[in-house]
C-alpha positions as CSV (number, residue, x, y, z in Angstrom):
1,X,0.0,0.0,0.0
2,X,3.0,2.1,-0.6
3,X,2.0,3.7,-4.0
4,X,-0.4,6.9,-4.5
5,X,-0.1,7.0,-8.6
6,X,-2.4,6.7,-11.0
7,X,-2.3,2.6,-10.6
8,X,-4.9,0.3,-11.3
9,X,-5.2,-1.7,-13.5
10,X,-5.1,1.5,-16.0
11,X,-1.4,0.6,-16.0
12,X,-2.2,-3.2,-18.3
13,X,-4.8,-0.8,-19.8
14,X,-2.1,1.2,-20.8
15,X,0.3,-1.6,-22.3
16,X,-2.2,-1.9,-24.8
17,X,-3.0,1.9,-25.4
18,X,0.5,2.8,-25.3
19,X,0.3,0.5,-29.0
20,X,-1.9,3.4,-30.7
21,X,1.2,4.7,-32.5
22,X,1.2,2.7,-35.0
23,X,-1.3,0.1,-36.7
24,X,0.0,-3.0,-38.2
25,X,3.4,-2.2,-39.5
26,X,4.0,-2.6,-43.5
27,X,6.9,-4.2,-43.4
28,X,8.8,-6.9,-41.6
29,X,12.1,-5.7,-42.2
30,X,11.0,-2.4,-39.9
31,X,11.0,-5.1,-36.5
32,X,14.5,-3.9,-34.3
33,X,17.7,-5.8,-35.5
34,X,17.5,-6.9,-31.5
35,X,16.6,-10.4,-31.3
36,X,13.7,-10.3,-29.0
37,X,13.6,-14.2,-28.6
38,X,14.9,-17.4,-29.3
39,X,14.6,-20.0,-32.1
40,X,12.3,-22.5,-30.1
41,X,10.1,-19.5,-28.9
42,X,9.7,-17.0,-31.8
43,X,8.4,-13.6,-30.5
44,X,5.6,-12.6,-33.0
45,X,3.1,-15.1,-34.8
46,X,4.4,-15.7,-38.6
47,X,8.0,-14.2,-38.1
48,X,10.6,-17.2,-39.4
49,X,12.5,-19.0,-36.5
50,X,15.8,-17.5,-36.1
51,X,18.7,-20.2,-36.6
52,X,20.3,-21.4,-33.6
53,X,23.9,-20.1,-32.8
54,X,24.5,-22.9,-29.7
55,X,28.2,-24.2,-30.1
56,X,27.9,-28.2,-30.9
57,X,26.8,-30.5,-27.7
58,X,26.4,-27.5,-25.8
59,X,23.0,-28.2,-23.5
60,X,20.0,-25.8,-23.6
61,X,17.6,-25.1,-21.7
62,X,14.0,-24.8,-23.8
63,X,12.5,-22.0,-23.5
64,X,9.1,-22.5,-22.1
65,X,6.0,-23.2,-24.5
66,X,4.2,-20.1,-25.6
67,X,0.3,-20.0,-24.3
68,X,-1.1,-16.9,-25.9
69,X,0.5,-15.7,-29.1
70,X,0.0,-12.4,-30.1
71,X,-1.9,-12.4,-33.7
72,X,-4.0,-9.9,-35.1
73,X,-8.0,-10.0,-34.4
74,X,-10.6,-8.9,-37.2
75,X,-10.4,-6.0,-38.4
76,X,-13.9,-3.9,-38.1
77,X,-12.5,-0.8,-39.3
78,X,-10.1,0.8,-41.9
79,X,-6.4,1.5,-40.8
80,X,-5.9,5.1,-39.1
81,X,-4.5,8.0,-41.4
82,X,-1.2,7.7,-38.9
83,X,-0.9,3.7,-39.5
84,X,-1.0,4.3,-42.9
85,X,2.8,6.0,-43.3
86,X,4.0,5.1,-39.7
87,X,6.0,2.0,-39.4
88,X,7.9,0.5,-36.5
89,X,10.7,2.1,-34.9
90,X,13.3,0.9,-33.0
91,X,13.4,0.4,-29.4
92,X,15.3,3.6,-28.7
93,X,13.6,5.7,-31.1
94,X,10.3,4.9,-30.6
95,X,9.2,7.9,-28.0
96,X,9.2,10.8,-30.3
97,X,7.1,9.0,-32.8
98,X,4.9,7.6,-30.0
99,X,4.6,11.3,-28.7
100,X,3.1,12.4,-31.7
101,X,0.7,9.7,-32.9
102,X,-0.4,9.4,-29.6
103,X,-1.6,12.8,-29.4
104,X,-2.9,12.5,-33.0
105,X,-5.1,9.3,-32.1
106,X,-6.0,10.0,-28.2
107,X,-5.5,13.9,-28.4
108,X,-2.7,15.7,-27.4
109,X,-4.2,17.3,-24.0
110,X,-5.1,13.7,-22.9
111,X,-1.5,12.1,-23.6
112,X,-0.1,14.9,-21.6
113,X,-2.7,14.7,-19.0
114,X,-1.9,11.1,-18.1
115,X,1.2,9.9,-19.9
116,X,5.2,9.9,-19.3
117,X,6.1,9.2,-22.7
118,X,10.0,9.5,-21.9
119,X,11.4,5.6,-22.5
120,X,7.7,5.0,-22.4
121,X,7.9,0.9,-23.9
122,X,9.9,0.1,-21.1
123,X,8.1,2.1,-18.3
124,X,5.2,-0.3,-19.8
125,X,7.1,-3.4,-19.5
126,X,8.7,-3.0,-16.3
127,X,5.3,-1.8,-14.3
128,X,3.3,-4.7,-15.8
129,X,5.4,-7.3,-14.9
130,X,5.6,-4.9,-11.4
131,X,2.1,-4.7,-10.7
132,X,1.9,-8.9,-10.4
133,X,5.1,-8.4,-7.1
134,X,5.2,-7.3,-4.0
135,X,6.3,-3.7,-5.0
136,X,5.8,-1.5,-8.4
137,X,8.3,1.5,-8.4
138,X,6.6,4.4,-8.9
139,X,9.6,6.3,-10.7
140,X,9.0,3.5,-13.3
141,X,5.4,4.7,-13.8
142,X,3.9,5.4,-17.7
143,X,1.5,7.7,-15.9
144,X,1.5,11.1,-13.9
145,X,0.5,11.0,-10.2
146,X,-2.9,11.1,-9.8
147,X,-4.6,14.3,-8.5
148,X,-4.9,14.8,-4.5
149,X,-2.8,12.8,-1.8
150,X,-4.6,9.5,-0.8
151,X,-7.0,10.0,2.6
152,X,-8.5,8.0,6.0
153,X,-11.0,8.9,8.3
154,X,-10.4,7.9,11.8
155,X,-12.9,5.5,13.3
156,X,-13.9,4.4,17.0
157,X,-12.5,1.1,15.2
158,X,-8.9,2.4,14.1
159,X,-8.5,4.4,10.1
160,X,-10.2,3.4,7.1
161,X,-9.7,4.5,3.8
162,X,-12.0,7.6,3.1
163,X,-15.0,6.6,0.7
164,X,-14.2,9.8,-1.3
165,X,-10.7,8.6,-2.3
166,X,-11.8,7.2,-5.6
167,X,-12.5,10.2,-7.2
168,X,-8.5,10.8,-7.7
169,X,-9.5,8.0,-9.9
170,X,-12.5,8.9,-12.0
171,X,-10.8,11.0,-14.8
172,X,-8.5,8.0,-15.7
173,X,-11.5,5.2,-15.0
174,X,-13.4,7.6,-17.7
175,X,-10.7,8.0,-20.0
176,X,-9.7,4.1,-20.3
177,X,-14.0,4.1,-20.7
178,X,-13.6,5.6,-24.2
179,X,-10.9,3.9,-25.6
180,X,-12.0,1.3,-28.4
181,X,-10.6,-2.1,-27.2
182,X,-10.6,-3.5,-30.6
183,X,-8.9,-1.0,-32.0
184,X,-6.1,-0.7,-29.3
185,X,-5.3,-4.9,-29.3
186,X,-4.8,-4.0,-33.4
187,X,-2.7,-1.3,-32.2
188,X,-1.1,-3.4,-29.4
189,X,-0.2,-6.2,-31.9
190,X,1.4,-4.1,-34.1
191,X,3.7,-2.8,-31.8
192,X,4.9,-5.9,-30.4
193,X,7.9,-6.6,-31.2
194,X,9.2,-3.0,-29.1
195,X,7.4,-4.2,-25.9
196,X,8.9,-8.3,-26.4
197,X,12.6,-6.9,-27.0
198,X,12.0,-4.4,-23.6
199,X,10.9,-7.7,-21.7
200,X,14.3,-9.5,-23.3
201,X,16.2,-6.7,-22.1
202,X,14.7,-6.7,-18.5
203,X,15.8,-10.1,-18.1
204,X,13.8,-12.7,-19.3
205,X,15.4,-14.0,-22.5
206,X,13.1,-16.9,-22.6
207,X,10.1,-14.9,-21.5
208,X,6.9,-14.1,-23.8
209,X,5.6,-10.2,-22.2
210,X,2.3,-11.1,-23.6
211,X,1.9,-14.3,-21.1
212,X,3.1,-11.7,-18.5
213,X,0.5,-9.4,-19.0
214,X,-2.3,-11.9,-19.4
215,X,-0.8,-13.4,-16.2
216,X,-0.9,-10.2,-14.5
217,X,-4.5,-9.6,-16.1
218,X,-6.2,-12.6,-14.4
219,X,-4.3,-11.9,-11.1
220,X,-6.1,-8.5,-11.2
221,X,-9.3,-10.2,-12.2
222,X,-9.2,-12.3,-9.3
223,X,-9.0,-9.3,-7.2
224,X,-12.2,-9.1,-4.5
225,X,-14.8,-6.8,-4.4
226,X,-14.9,-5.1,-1.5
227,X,-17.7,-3.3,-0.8
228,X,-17.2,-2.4,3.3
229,X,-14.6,0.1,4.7
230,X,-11.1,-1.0,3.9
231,X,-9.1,-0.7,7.1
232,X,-5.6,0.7,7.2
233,X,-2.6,1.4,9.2
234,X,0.1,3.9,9.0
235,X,3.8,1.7,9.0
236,X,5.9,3.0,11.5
237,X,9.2,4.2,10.6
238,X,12.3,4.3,13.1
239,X,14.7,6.8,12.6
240,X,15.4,10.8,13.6
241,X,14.2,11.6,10.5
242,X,10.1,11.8,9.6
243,X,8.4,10.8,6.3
244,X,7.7,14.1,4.5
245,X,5.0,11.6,2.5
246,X,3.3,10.1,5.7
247,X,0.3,9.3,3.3
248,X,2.4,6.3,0.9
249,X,2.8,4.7,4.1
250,X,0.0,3.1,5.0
251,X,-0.9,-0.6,4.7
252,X,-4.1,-2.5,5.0
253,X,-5.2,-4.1,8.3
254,X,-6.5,-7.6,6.9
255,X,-3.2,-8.9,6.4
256,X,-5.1,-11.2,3.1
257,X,-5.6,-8.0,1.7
258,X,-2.2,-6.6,2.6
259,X,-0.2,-10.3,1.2
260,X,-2.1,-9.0,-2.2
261,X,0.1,-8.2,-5.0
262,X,0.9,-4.5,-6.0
263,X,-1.4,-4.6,-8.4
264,X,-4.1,-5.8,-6.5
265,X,-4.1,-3.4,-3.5
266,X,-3.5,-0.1,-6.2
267,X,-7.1,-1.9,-7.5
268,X,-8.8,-1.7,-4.2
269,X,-7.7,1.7,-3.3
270,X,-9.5,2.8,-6.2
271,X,-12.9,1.7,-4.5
272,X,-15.5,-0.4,-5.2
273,X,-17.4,1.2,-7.9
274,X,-14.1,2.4,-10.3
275,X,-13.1,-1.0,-9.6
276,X,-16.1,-2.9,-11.2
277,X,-15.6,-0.5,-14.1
278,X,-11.7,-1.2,-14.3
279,X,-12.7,-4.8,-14.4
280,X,-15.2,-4.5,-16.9
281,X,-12.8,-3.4,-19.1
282,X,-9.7,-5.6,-18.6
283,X,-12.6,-8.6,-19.3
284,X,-13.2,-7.1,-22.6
285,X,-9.4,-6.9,-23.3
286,X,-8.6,-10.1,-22.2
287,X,-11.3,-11.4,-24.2
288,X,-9.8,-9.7,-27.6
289,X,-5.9,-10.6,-26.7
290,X,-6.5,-14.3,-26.2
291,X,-9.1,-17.0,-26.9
292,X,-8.0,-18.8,-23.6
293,X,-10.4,-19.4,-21.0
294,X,-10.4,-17.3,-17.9
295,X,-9.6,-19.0,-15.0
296,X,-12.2,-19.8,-12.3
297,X,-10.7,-17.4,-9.6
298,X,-10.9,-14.4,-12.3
299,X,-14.6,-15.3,-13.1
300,X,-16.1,-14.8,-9.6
């Protein structure tokens, strides 16, 4: 309970909006000369295997079978004026380009409203696979801080978060609202091969980002609704020198709610009604970024 940005689920949200760059890409030949995976686990569905450059008798360790491959989905509507002469960048150059198609597809006031677009692909990679720990760094963040400080009341039976904390939310829970999920998993497929060479470079050579964030997805799925007053409790810190941010300090009294992942306690901050709509929506995405079925503790 350490973390008072923008969090939520907003952030997997935003893996896939951070895609609206760039559509499907025209040519293969624009992916990064960075291998972003090995030969037994190519990184995008229809590239060619890349040959193996193991010394003779040398053992390897497989790399682990992929379960959702990122392919494209129908296409209900024609490709965007910017997909048309944008195609991929590299890894290093891809913020200025995403700076400005972002602010041509979402607007230009809302991508600097929310959105830390400096070494934005890996800011991406690095919270998702974050938000599914014990800890997210906030310096590491794709979004600004949301509005306000996070709040308590104080109760005959100790603090509890105050009820009017989730409107720091509602802007974000709104925009995420009118984003076109089909369009974005296009747009998230197209850009793939950036956010796989990131997760590479993070250290997980053998790792596929888009089981991560499905991973991560369900976990926040199988986050519970709570509807009564979430109970907290400000960490004490030894020392001669005092917190000038008291407020990122608190943790939640149920210590099942507290053992939660990152993710999952930045979801229940958020309050019960934002977080029906948050979940809502990361159904919908899940549902357009993989034909698997959704496992029984993300379904209740």
């Amino acid at each position: 309970m350490k973390i008072s940005r923008f969090g939520v689920v907003s952030i997997v949200v935003v893996a896939i909006v951070a895609a609206a760059a760039w559509y499907f890409r025209p040519r293969t030949e624009d992916a990064p000369s960075t291998p972003v995976q090995d030969a037994s686990n190519p990184t995008f569905v229809g590239s060619a295997p890349q040959a193996s450059k193991s010394p003779a008798l040398t053992p390897v360790t497989p790399a682990p079978p992929i379960r959702h491959p990122v392919q494209a989905i129908e296409q209900n509507q024609p490709e965007s004026a910017v997909a048309k002469v944008r195609s991929l960048p590299t890894l290093e150059e891809s913020d200025p380009r995403l700076k400005e198609d972002l602010g041509t597809l979402l607007g230009r006031k809302k991508v600097e409203q929310f959105f830390l677009l400096d070494n934005f692909v890996r800011r991406v990679v690095s919270t998702v696979d974050n938000l599914g720990r014990d800890h997210a760094p906030p310096m590491m963040w794709p979004v600004h801080p949301s509005p306000g400080r996070f709040s308590t009341l104080p109760r005959s039976d100790g603090e509890i978060i105050n009820p009017d904390n989730g409107q720091r939310y509602s802007a974000l829970v709104q925009f995420i609202e009118t984003v076109n999920p089909r369009q974005v998993v296009q747009l998230y497929v197209s850009l793939y091969p950036l956010f796989q060479q990131a997760y590479v470079e993070m250290g997980y050579p053998q790792g596929y980002f888009n089981d991560r964030l499905i991973a991560v997805i369900d976990q926040l799925l199988a986050t519970p609704i709570v509807e009564e007053p979430l109970h907290v409790a400000l960490v004490n810190v030894k020392g001669p020198y005092q917190s000038e941010r008291p407020w990122t300090r608190y943790e939640f009294v149920d210590e099942k709610l507290e053992s939660l992942s990152a993710g999952q306690k930045i979801l229940l901050r958020t309050g019960p009604t934002n977080h029906r709509r948050l979940r809502a929506k990361l159904v919908e995405y899940r549902n357009l970024l993989t034909k698997a079925a959704m496992p029984a503790a993300a379904k209740q």
